[in-house]
C-alpha positions in Angstrom: 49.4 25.0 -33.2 49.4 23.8 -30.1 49.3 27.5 -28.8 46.1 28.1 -30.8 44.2 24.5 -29.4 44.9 25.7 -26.2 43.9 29.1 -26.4 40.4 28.1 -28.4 39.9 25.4 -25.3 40.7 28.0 -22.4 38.8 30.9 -23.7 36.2 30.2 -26.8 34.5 33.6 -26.5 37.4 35.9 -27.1 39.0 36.7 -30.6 42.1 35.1 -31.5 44.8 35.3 -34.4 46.8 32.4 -35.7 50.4 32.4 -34.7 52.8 34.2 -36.4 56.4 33.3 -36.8 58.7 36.0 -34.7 60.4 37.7 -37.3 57.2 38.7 -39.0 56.2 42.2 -38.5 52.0 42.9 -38.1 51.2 46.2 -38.3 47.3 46.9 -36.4 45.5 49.9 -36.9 45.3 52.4 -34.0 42.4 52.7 -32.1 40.1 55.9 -32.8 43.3 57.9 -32.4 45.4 56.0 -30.2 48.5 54.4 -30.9 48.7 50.6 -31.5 49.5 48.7 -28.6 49.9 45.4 -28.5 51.0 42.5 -26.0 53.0 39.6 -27.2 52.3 36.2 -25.5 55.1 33.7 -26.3 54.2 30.5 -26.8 56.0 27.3 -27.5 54.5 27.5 -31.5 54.6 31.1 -31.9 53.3 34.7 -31.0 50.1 35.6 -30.0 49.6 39.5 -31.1 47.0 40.7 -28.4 45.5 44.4 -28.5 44.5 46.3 -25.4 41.1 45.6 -26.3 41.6 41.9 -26.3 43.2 42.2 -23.2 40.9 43.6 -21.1 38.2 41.1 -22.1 41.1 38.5 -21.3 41.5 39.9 -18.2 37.3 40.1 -17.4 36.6 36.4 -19.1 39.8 35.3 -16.7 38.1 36.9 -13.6 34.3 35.9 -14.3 35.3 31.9 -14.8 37.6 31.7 -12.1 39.4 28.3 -12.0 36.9 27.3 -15.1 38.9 29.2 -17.4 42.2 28.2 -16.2 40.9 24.8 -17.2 41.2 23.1 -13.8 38.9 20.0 -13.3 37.9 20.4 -9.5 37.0 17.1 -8.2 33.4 16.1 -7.2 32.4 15.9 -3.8 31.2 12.0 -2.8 27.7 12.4 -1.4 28.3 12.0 2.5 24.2 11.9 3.2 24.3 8.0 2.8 24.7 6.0 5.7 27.3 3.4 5.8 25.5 0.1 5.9 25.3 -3.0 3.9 22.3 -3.5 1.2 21.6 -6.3 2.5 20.9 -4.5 5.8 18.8 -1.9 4.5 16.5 -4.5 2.4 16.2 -6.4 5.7 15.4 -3.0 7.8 12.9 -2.0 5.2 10.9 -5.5 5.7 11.3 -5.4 8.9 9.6 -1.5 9.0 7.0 -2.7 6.9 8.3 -0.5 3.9 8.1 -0.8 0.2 11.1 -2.0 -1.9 11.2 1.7 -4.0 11.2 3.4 -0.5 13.9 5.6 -0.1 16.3 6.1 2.5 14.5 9.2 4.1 11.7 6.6 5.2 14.4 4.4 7.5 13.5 5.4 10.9 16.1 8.2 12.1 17.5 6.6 14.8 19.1 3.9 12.5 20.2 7.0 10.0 21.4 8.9 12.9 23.8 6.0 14.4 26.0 5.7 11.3 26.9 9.2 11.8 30.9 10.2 11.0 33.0 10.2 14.9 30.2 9.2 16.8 31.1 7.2 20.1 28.7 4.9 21.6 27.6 7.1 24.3 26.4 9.5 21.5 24.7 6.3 19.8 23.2 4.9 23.5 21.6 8.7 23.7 20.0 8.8 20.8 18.3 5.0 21.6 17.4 5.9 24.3 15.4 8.9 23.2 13.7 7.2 20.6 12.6 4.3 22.7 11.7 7.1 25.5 9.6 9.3 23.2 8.1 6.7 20.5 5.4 5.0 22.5 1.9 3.9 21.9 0.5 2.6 24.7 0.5 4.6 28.0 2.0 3.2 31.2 4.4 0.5 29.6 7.6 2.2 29.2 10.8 0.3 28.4 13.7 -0.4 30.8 16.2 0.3 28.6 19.3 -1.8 30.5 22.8 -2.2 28.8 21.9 -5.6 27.0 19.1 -3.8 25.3 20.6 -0.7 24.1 23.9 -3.3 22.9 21.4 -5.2 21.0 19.7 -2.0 19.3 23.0 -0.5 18.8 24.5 -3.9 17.3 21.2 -4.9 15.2 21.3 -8.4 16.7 17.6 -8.8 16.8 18.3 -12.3 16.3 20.0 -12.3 20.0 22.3 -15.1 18.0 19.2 -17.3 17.3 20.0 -18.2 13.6 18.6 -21.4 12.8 14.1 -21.9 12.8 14.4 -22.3 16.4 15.2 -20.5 19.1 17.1 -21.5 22.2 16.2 -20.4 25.7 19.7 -19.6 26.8 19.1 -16.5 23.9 15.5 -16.0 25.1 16.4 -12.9 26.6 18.6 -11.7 23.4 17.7 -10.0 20.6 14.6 -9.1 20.2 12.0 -11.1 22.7 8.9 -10.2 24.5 11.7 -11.8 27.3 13.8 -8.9 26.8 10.8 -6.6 28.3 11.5 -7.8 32.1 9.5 -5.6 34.5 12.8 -3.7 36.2 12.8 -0.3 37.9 15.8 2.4 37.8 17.6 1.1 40.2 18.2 -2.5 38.6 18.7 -0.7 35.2 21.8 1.1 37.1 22.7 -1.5 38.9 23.0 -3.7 36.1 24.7 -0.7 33.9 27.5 -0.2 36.8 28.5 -4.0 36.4 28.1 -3.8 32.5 31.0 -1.6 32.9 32.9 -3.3 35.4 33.2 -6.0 33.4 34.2 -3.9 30.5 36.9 -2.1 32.2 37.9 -4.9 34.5 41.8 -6.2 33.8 40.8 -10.0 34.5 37.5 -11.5 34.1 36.4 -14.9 34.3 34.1 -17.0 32.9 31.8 -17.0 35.9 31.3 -13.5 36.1 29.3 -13.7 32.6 27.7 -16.2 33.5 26.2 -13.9 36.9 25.7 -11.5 34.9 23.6 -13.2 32.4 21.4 -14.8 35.2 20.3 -11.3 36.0 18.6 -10.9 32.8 16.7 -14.7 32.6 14.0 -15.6 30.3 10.6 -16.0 32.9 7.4 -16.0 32.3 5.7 -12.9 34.8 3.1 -15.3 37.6 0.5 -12.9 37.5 -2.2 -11.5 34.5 -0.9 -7.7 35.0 2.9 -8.3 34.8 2.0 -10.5 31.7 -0.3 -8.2 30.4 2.7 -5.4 31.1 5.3 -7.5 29.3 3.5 -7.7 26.1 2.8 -3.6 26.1 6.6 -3.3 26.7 7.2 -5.2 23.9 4.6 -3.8 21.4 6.0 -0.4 22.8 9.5 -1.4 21.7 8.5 -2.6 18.4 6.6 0.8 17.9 9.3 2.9 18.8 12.1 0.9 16.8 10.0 0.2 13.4 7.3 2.6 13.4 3.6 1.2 13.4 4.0 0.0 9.9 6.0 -2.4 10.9 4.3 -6.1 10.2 5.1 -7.4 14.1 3.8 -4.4 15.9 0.8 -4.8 13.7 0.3 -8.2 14.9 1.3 -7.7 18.6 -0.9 -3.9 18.7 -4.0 -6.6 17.9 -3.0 -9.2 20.5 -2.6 -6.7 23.5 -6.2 -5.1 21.9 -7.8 -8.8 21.9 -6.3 -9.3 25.6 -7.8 -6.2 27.2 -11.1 -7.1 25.4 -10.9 -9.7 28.7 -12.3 -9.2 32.0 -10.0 -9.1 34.7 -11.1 -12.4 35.9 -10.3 -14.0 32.9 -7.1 -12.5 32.4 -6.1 -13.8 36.1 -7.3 -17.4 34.7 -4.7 -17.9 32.6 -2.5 -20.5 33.7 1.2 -20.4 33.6 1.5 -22.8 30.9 -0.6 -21.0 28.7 1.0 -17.2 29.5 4.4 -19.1 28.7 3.1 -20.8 25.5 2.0 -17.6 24.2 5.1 -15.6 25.0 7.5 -18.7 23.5 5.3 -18.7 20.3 5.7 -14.8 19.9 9.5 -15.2 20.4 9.5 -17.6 17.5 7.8 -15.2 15.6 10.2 -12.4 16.4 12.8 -14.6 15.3 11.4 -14.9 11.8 10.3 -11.2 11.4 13.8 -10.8 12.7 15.4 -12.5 9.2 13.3 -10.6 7.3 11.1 -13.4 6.4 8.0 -11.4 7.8 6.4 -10.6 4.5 4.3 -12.3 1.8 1.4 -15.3 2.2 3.5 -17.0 4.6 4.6 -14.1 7.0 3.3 -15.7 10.0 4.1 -19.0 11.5 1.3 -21.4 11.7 1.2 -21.7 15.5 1.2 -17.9 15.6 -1.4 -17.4 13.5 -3.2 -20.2 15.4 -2.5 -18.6 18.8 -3.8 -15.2 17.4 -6.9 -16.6 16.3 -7.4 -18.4 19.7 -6.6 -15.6 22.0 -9.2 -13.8 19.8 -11.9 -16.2 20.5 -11.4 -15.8 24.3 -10.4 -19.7 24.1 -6.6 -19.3 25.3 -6.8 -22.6 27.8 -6.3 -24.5 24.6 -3.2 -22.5 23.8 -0.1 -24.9 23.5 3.3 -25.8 22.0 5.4 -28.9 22.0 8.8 -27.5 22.1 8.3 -24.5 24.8 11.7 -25.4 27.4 10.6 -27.6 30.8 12.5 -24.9 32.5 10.1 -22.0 31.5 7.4 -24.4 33.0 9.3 -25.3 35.9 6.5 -23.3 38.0 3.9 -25.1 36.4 5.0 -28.2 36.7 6.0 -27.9 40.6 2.9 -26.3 41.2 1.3 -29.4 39.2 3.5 -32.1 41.4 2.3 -30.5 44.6 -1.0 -30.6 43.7 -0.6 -34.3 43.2 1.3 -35.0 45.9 -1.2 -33.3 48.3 -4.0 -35.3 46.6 -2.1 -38.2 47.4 -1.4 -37.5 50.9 -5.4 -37.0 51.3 -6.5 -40.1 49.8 -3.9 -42.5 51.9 -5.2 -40.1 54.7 -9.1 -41.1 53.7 -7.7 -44.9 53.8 -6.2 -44.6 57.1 -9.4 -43.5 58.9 -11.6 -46.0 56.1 -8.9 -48.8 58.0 -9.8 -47.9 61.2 
């Protein structure tokens, strides 16, 4: 029996008899004249008698099905046009690009697909940054430097630059992803600062002070003059562009903030103090920090000084631009320019006495 369940399993289509015992003796007609001729298959519960006709169409059912009739399960193939990332990553990314939650996966920008690629060294990832951030621009004349820290922090997805908490620290200014991180550098700092990146990464012994030089190469600052601040926030939009695409709820905001700007004469733009220019690049940072998280979406997608600052800069009334918690050191310029002024005023009016004494 278990002959015939095998046989009926194996190959439905073709005619079958039911086991015989051995020592039984079928006799089968001859085919339009030719003599019978049949094929016995042994089988553990008896003999199957199989004609030349039945044969043949063994032999063709047997040849057509391959491995199907042979009854071999051939393993399914995983689907290897995934990339391997967290869900939690990809529900962030697609927040961050400004995408719907039923988007699917051919809608993630294709540098992040293309990083997650099988045997892919970080060379290979760099390269592909690079060409994205190269070739993915919106606004002309602001291209990114694209220096080691950068394309670590793109490669890493630490757009946080290790800020976790609502505020953001100003030894990370220059992490992750900050208008800071935009600093106005031409190719021969970008290989300068790539040759010691990798002197430090092959070096056998390195101390703690060597970071710490390296890391005051890359400082947050605020630039002292309207065009390199002006500059610094193109960078940025340009960065955000090319990383998100121009869906993404950031770029949106920083696209209209660079429109609102230029929308200024060029005597205006050279009023802006340094206090203010630093105010409004700290209060972007702490934006970038939340649409960093993924917390960029909904009623509350922007932070209330942001949206304040936005609102101001678009009234042409950025001298009342300010924040409480932007560092002293960011203002240091400010505030030595603000002491000299006083102590010059100071020196004139015991000057004024002297000559009102004599």
């Amino acid at each position: 029996m278990w002959g015939v369940q095998k046989f009926a399993r194996l190959l439905p289509d073709i005619g079958r008899q039911a086991p015989i015992a051995p020592e039984q003796d079928i006799q089968r007609r001859p085919i339009q004249g030719q003599p019978a001729q049949t094929q016995q298959i042994v089988g553990g519960g008896g003999v199957f008698q199989l004609d030349q006709t039945t044969l043949q169409q063994l032999l063709q059912s047997a040849t057509t099905q391959g491995t199907n009739a042979l009854n071999l399960v051939t393993p399914e193939k995983k689907d290897d046009s995934s990339f391997k990332v967290s869900e939690g990553e990809k529900k962030r990314m697609m927040t961050i690009c400004g995408l719907p939650d039923d988007a699917g996966e051919d809608c993630f920008p294709k540098w992040f697909k293309d990083i997650f690629g099988k045997h892919m060294d970080d060379v290979t990832r760099a390269q592909l940054i690079a060409t994205a951030v190269e070739r993915s621009f919106i606004i002309d004349d602001a291209e990114v430097s694209l220096y080691p820290g950068l394309a670590k922090t793109i490669m890493k997805r630490d757009w946080t630059g290790s800020d976790l908490c609502k505020r953001a620290a100003l030894v990370n200014a220059a992490k992750g992803l900050s208008p800071f991180a935009t600093v106005d550098l031409t190719e021969e700092d970008v290989a300068e600062m790539t040759q010691d990146y990798e002197d430090l990464q092959n070096a056998s012994a390195v101390s703690t002070a060597d970071y710490r030089a390296a890391r005051a190469k890359l400082k947050a600052k605020t630039p002292p003059d309207a065009d390199g601040f002006m500059l610094m926030l193109k960078r940025f939009t340009n960065l955000l562009h090319a990383l998100f695409s121009s869906q993404s709820p950031l770029y949106i905001q920083m696209y209209g903030i660079v429109q609102a700007l230029r929308d200024y004469s060029p005597n205006a733009r050279s009023k802006l103090s340094h206090e203010v220019k630093t105010c409004i690049l700290w209060i972007i940072l702490l934006q970038a920090r939340r649409f960093s998280q993924g917390k960029m979406t909904g009623n509350n997608s922007c932070l209330g000084e942001f949206t304040n600052m936005v609102n101001l800069i678009k009234a042409k009334n950025c001298e009342t631009i300010t924040h409480v918690e932007v560092p002293m050191e960011l203002l240091s310029i400010f505030v030595a320019k603000r002491k000299t002024e006083r102590s010059e005023t100071t020196a004139k009016g015991n000057e004024n006495v002297g000559q009102e004494h004599w």
